[in-house]
N, C-alpha and C positions, 0 to 999 in steps of 0.2 A: 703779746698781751702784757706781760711783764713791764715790758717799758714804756707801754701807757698808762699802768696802773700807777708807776712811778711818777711820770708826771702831768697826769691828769689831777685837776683841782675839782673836784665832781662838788656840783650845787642839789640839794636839795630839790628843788623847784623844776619840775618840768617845761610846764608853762605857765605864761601867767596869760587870763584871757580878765582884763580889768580887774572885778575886786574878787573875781575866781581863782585860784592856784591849782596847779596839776603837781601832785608831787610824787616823784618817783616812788618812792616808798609804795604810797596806796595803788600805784599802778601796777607796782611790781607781786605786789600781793593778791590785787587781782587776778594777774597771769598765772602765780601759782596755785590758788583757788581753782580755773579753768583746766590747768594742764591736771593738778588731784584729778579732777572729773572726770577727766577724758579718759585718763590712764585706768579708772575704776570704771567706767562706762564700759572699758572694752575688757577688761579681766569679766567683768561680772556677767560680759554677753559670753564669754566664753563657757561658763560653771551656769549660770543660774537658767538658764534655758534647761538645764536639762531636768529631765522628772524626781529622777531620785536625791537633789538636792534641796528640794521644797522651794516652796516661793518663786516659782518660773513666772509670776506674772507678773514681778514687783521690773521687772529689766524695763517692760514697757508700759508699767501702771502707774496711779498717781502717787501712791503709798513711796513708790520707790525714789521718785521726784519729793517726798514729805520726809523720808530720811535725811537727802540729801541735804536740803533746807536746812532741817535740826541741826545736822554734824556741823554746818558752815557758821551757823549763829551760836550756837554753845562754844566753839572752837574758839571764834573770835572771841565772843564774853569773858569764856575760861582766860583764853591767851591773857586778856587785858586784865584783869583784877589780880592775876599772880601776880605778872609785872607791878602793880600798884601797893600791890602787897611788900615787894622788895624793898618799894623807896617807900612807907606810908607816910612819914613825918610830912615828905616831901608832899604828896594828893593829900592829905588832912587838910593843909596849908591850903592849898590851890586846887580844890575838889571840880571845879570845872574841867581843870587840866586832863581829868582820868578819860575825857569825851576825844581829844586829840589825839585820836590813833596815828594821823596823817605824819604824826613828830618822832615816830617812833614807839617802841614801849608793846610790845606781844610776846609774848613769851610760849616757847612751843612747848612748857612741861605742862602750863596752865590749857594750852589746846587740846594736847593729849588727854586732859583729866576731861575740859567737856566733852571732848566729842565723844570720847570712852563710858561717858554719864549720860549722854542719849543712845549710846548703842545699848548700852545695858538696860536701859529704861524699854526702847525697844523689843531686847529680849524675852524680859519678861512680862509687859503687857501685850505685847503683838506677837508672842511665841516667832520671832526672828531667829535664825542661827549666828550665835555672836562670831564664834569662829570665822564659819564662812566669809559674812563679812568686815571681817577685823582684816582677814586674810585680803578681802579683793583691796581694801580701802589702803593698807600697808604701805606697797609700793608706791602711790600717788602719793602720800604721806610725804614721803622720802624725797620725788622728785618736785613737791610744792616745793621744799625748804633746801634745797637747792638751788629751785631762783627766787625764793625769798630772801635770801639771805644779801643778797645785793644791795635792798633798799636799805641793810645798815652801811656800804659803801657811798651810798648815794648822802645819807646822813651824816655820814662823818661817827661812827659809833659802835662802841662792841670791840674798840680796836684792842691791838695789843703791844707788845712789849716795843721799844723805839728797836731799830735794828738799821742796819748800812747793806741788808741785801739789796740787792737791784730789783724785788718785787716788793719794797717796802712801800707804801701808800704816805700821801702826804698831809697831815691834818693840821687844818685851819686851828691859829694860835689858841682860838674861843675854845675850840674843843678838846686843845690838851688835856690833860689831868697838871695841876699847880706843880709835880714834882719831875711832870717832863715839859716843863715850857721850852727848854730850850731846844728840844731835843725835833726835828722836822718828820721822819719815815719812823713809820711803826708796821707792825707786823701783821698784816690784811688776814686778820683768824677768818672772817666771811669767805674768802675766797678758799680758806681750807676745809671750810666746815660746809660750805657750796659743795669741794668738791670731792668729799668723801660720802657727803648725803646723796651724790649721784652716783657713785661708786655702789651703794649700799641700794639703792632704785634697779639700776642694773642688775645686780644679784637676785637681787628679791624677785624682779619681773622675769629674767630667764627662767630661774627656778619653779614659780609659779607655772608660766605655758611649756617649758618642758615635762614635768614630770605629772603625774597622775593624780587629780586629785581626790585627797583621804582626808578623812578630822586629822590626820597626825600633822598632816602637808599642811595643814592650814594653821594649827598653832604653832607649827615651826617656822613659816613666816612672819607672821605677827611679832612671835616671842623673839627670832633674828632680827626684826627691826629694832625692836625694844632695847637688846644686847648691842647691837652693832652701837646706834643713835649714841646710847648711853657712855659707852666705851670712845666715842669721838668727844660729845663732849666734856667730860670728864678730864680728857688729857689738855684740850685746848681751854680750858680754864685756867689752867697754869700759867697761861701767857697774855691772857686779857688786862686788861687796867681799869675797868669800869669799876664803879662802887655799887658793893653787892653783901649782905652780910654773910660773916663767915664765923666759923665755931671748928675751935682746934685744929688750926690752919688749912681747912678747907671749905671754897664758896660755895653759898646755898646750892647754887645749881648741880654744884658736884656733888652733895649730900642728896641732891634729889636724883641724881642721873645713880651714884650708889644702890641705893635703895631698890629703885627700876629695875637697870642691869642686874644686880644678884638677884634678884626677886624673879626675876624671867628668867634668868639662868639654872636657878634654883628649878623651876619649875617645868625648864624644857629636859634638862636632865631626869627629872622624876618621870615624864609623860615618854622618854626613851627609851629608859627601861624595865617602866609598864605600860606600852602602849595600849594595850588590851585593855585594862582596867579602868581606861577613862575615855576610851572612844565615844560616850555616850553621854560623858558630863563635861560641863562648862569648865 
């Protein structure tokens, strides 16, 4: 795989069917939208059939089909307007531009915030268990952006530092950043952020169908994803080139993924050693 990433020139463009385009990007995210689904289809058949965790009808009702809808289109929206956020000058300028998802430009802290803002909406008008499902929704989470993370290979985008390793990827001149023109292989952070988010899928879903589940088990999956995510991308922004703004030499994302991570940290610690105390609260 290595020495195809090396010298494979990867296009944008899937297909082109006339004045139609197929572009990897929106295909690849479709796939991980599906595989989320599946992966939360089959945790939640396993937990939410049973009685004592309320809402056993939502697995094969319409409500439960009305969540999923929500979480996909807030997710998206969220994703997109952070992103927009990062570069405003730039969508101020060119406001159509913010509709071309297919170019790139989702950001997974802005997905997190909506789909997080319909589950919590959920919660408290339709008395939902957030936990619960924070917890089934998690690991799908983790394994979407996995192979979403492709469509910024297939873009050319997101890359990072120039390097001479043998898995270094090769970006088209237009896409350099002006102070690496000269420079051809840079360093594929997607393929490492791929494949720590499936690393992190992995854990969260054995851990889930192994052990028993408790309110404790379910915010500790949740709050591990949060910790893990947080803690990958955090360090692999060190090494990106994209223009992002930044404040006392570190980039927004890493001040958002800060925040997260200690904040979930913070707070799995507290529910560890009073787990009693909050078995019954949000």
């Amino acid at each position: 795989m290595f020495t195809f990433l090396h010298t494979f020139h990867p296009s944008s463009i899937l297909l082109n069917l006339g004045p139609v385009q197929i572009h990897w990007y929106g295909l690849l995210i479709c796939l991980a939208i599906l595989a989320g689904l599946f992966v939360a289809n089959f945790l939640g058949k396993r937990v939410l059939t049973r009685p004592e965790l309320a809402c056993p009808e939502l697995v094969e009702g319409v409500e439960g089909f009305d969540l999923a809808f929500w979480l996909i289109v807030f997710a998206i929206i969220g994703a997109r307007l952070y992103d927009c956020l990062l570069d405003w000058s730039y969508y101020a300028a060119n406001p159509w531009d913010v509709f071309k998802i297919w170019q790139g430009g989702l950001a997974i802290h802005g997905a997190l915030i909506g789909g997080a803002s319909v589950l919590l909406y959920f919660y408290w008008k339709k008395h939902y268990d957030f936990w619960l499902y924070a917890s089934i929704i998690a690991p799908g989470i983790a394994l979407g952006q996995a192979i979403g993370r492709w469509g910024n290979y297939f873009n050319q985008e997101l890359f990072g530092l120039p390097t001479n390793w043998p898995w270094g990827i090769p970006i088209d001149v237009a896409r350099r950043p002006i102070q690496f023109l000269s420079d051809q292989y840079f360093q594929p952070t997607f393929l490492y952020e791929s494949l720590g988010d499936l690393l992190i899928f992995i854990l969260l879903f054995c851990f889930f169908i192994k052990e028993k589940n408790t309110k404790i088990k379910q915010k500790i999956i949740f709050l591990s994803y949060l910790i893990a995510y947080s803690a990958l991308r955090f360090g692999l922004e060190f090494i990106k080139v994209d223009s992002t703004p930044t404040a006392f030499g570190l980039r927004a994302p890493q001040w958002i993924s800060l925040v997260v991570g200690l904040g979930a940290l913070g707070y799995l610690i507290y529910i560890l050693l009073k787990p009693k105390n909050l078995e019954s609260k949000i």
